[in-house]
N, C-alpha and C positions, 0 to 999 in steps of 0.2 A: 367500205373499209373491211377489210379480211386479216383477224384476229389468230392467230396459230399458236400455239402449245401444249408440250408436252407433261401428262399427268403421271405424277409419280408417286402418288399416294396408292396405298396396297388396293385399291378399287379396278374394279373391270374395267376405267374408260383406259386408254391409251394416248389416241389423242384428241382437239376439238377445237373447231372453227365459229366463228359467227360472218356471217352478214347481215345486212338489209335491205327487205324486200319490202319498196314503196309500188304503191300501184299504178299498173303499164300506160295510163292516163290520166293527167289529173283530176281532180273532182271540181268539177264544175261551180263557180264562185256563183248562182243565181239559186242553188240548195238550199232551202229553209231550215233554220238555224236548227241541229240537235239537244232541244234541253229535255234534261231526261225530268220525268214523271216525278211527283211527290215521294209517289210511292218508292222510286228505285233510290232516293237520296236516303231514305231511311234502311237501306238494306245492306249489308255485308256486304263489302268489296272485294275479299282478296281474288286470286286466280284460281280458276277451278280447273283440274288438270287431267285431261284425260289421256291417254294411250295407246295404240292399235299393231299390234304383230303381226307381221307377214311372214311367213315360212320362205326358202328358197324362191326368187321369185323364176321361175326360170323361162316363163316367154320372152323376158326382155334378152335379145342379143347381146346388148352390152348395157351392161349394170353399171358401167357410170356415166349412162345417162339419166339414171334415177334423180339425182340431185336436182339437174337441170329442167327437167318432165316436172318436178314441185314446184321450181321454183318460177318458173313461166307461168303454172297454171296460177301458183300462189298469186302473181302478180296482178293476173287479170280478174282473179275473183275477188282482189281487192276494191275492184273497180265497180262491182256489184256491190260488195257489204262494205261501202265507203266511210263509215264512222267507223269504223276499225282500225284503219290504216290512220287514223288522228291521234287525238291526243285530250284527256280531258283538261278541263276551266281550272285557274287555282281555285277558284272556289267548288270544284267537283261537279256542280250540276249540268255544266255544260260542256257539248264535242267539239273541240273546234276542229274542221277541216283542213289539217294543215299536209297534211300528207304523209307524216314520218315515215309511216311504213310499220313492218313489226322485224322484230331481228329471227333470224334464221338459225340454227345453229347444227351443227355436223360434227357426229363424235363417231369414234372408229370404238366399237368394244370388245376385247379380247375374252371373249366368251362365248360358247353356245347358244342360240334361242332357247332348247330344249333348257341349259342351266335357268336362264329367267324365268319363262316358264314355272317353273318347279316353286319362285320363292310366294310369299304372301305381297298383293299391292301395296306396301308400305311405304314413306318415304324414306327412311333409313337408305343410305347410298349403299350399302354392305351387304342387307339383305334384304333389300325392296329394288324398289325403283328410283331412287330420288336420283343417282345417277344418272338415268333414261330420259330426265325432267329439262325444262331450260331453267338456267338455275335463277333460284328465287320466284320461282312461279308456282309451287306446291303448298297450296291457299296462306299464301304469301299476300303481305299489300303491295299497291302498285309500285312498279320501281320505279327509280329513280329519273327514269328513262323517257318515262310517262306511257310506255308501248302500251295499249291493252291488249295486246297478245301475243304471244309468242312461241316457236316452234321448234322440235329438236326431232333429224332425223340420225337415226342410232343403225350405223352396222354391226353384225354381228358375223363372228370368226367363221361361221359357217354359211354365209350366205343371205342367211334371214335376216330383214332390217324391222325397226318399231320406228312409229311417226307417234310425238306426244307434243299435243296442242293442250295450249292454257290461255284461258278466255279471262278475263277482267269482270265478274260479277258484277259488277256495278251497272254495266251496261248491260247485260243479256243473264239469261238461263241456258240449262243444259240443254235444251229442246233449238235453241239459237244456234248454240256450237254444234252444234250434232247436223244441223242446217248449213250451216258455213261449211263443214265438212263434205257433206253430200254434193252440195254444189262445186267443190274446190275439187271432188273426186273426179265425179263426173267431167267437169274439163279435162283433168290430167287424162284421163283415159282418151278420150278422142275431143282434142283441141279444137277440131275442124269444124264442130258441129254446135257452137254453142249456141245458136238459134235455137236448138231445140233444149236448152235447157229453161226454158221461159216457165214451166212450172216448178222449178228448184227457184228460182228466183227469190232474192227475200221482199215482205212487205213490211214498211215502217208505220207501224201504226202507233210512232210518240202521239202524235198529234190529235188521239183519241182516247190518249189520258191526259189525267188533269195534271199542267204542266207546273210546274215550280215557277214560274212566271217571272223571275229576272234571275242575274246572277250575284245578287246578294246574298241568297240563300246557300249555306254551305253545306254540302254530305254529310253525315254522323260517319265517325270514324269507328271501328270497331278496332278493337284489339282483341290478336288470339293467343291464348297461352301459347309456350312452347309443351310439344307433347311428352304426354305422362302415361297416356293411357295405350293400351293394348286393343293392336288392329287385327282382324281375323280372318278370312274370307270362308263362305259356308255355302254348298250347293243344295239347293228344292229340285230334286227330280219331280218333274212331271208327277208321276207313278206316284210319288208318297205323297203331293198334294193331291191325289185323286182321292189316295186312305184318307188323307186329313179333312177332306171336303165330306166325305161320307160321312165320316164320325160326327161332324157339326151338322149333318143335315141330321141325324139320329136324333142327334140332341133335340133338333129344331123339332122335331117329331113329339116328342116327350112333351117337349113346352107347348106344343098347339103352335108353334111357327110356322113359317113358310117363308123363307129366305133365298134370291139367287148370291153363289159367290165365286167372284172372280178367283185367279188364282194370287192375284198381287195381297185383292183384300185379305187373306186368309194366312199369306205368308207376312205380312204389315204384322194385322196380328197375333198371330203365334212369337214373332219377337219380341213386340212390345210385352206381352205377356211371359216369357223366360227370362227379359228382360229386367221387369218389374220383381218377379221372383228371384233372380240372382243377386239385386240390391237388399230386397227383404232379407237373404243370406248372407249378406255381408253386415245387414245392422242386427243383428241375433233372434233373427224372427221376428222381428218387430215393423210394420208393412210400412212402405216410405210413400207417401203421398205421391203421386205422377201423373206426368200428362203426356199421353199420347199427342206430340203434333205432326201431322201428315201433311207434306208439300202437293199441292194440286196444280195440274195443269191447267189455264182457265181458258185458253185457244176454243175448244169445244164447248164450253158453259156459257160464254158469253152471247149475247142479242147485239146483231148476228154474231154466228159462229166466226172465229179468226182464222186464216187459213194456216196453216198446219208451219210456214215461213216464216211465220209474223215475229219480227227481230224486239227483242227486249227480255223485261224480267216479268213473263205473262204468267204470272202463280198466284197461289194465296193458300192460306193454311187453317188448315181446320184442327180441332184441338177435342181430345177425348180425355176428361180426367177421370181418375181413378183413385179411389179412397180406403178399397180392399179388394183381395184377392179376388172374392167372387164378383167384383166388377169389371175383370180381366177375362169372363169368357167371353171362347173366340164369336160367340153366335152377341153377345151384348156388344163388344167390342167393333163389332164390324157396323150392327145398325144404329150406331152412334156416328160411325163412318160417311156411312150411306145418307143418314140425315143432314150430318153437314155439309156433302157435298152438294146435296139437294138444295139447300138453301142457296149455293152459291150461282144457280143452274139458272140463267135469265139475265145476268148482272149487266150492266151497260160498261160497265169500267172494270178493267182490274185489281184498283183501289182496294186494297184491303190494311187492315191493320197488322201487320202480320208483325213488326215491333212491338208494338203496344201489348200483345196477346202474350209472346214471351216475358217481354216483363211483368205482366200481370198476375203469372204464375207462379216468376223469381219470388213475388212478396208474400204470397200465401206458400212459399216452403214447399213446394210443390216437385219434383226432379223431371225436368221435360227429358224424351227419348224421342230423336224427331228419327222422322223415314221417309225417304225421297224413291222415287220410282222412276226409271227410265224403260221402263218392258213397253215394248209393242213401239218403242220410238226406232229410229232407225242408226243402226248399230252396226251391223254385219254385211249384207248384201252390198247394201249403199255406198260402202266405206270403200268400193274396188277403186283405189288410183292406176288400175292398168297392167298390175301382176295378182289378180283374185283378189277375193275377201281376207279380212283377218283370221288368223286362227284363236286372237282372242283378241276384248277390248275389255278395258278396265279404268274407271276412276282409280287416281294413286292416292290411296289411304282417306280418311275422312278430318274435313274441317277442325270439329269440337267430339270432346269424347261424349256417350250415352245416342250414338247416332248409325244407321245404317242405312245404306244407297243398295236398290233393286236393278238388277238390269238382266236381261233374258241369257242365258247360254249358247257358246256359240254357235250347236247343232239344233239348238230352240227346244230341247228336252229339260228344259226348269229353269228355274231360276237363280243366280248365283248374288249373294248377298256378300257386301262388305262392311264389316260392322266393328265400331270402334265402344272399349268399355273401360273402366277403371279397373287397374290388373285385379284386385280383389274382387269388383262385380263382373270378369270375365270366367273368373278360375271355378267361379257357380254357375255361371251362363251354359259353359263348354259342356257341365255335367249334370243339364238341367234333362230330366226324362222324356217329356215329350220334345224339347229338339233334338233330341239324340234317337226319337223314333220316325224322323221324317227329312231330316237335314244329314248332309254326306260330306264329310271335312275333305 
């Protein structure tokens, strides 16, 4: 079914379509049932929504075969990440394979690349993205629809088009969608050849966590405000994490340390830290209790390691609290870091508490500032559907306010942070001294 209309609202769309794209086979009825993990019934569901911009693409001879190039490949890479194309259980814990498919959607946008570009990732249809979005997928709960995913490709006046995918949390992480990407790229670019895509392939490893074990069990439902707080986006050149890396090794000198630091650890915490300071500026100098919770990747921690494919919600969260200021240096901050991750480095499961841990901090008064990282995953290169790489890729705005998402730049010279605050603990963020000697707005 193909949906047509025209938008008349002062916004850049013009006009916009849907279909849906079930996948080119069906899925095989002799599939062992998908019930998701303990652990994913306790986690957040809504849609997490990502982005990707293409400049002019101009190898393709005829630009409207772009549509068709997506949605063929969409089809068959349905066929691979087949709980996708389903539908979850009323009671949430389980896939059922029924086929739906995900809806597709096509907006013509009366604007330059270069004007989006220019704004902040926000959802805001005016001056973000939400526009760019498939609607109600910008960490939204499931629709109505029951899709766990859903796609919108956006032209743009000048030639340049964005492709913005929104994946169903409930079922996967951003390391999942960023997988489903890579794989759905790689076909669109050469169709012919998917034999050789056997190591994009995904691997389902439910059945190496500990399963929810019937469908009695229902999902925790989460509810998210609607947004209050102020979204920002902030660039870490390289160069100034190399000053900021020095200045903590000095430190670490003075103290008798000896520390290695990545460039993620170091920008993690330099926010948590301007962070925690901009709130202490908003309660009159008076230092607000926090916790550092950092989202981990656990692919690589686990006995054995998972391979880099592996479909689900494969995290766990490690937690740095902070009870004053001088508990916020970056050299303390980081080997708190470093300890917790250690601990997690062996685990058989990816079971973690990672609920329980937020609420635990809710009770003791505590202000979490969580930070997610996607650097070194694959973003850029990977993303080619057959007219180049992105010129950018972006999460659209953040879940909950007091929270910021990492992901590398798209010449790989630093790192660009999206960070969401309470306008009063942004309006001291923005004008905190050492992010203003290392961060480029």
């Amino acid at each position: 079914m193909i949906m047509r209309g025209l938008i008349r609202r002062h916004l850049h769309l013009v006009s916009k379509s849907k279909t849906n794209i079930k996948p080119a086979s069906p899925t095989p009825l002799n599939l062992k049932p998908y019930i998701l993990p303990l652990h994913d019934l306790g986690l957040p569901g809504p849609y997490t929504p990502m982005i990707f911009f293409y400049s002019n693409p101009q190898s393709l001879a005829h630009k409207a075969t772009i549509p068709n190039l997506l949605k063929n490949s969409l089809s068959n890479t349905l066929c691979k990440y087949y709980p996708v194309a389903g539908k979850l259980s009323s009671s949430g814990s389980r896939i059922e394979y029924n086929d739906q498919g995900i809806e597709f959607f096509e907006a013509q946008v009366a604007c330059k690349l270069s004007e989006i570009l220019a704004k902040t990732p926000t959802r805001d249809e005016e001056d973000g993205y939400g526009h760019l979005c498939p609607p109600g997928t910008i960490w939204g709960p499931l629709l109505s629809s029951g899709n766990l995913m859903a796609v919108q490709l956006n032209h743009f006046s000048c030639g340049g088009i964005a492709v913005a995918v929104s994946l169903s949390h409930r079922i996967a992480d951003a390391l999942t969608l960023l997988s489903f990407l890579s794989y759905w790229a790689s076909l669109c670019r050469d169709p012919d050849n998917e034999e050789k895509l056997v190591h994009l392939s995904p691997t389902f490893v439910h059945e190496l966590q500990q399963p929810s074990c019937n469908d009695d069990l229902t999902a925790i439902e989460h509810s998210y405000p609607e947004k209050f707080w102020i979204t920002t986006e902030i660039v870490f050149p390289n160069s100034k994490i190399a000053k900021l890396k020095a200045e903590v090794e000095m430190q670490d000198r003075q103290d008798g340390l000896n520390q290695n630091y990545t460039r993620n650890e170091l920008v993690t915490a330099l926010l948590y830290r301007c962070a925690v300071g901009a709130a202490t500026a908003s309660n009159s100098g008076a230092y607000t209790k926090s916790v550092l919770v950092n989202t981990i990747n656990m692919r690589p921690l686990m006995d054995p390691p998972l391979p880099k494919t592996s479909v689900g919600n494969l995290i766990a969260m490690i937690h740095v609290p902070t009870t004053t200021m001088n508990e916020t240096r970056l050299n303390t901050l980081i080997a708190q870091m470093k300890k917790g991750k250690m601990q997690l480095r062996g685990s058989k499961s990816s079971v973690g508490q990672n609920l329980e841990l937020v609420l635990k901090y809710a009770e003791t008064d505590h202000k979490p500032f969580f930070v997610s990282s996607i650097c070194n995953f694959p973003l850029y290169d990977e993303m080619d559907f057959g007219w180049g790489r992105p010129v950018k890729a972006a999460f659209v705005d953040i879940a909950v306010p007091n929270a910021a998402v990492l992901m590398d730049t798209p010449s790989g010279d630093g790192i660009n942070a999206i960070v969401g605050l309470e306008e009063q603990d942004m309006k001291h963020f923005l004008a905190d001294k050492d992010l203003l000697a290392y961060a480029s707005f």
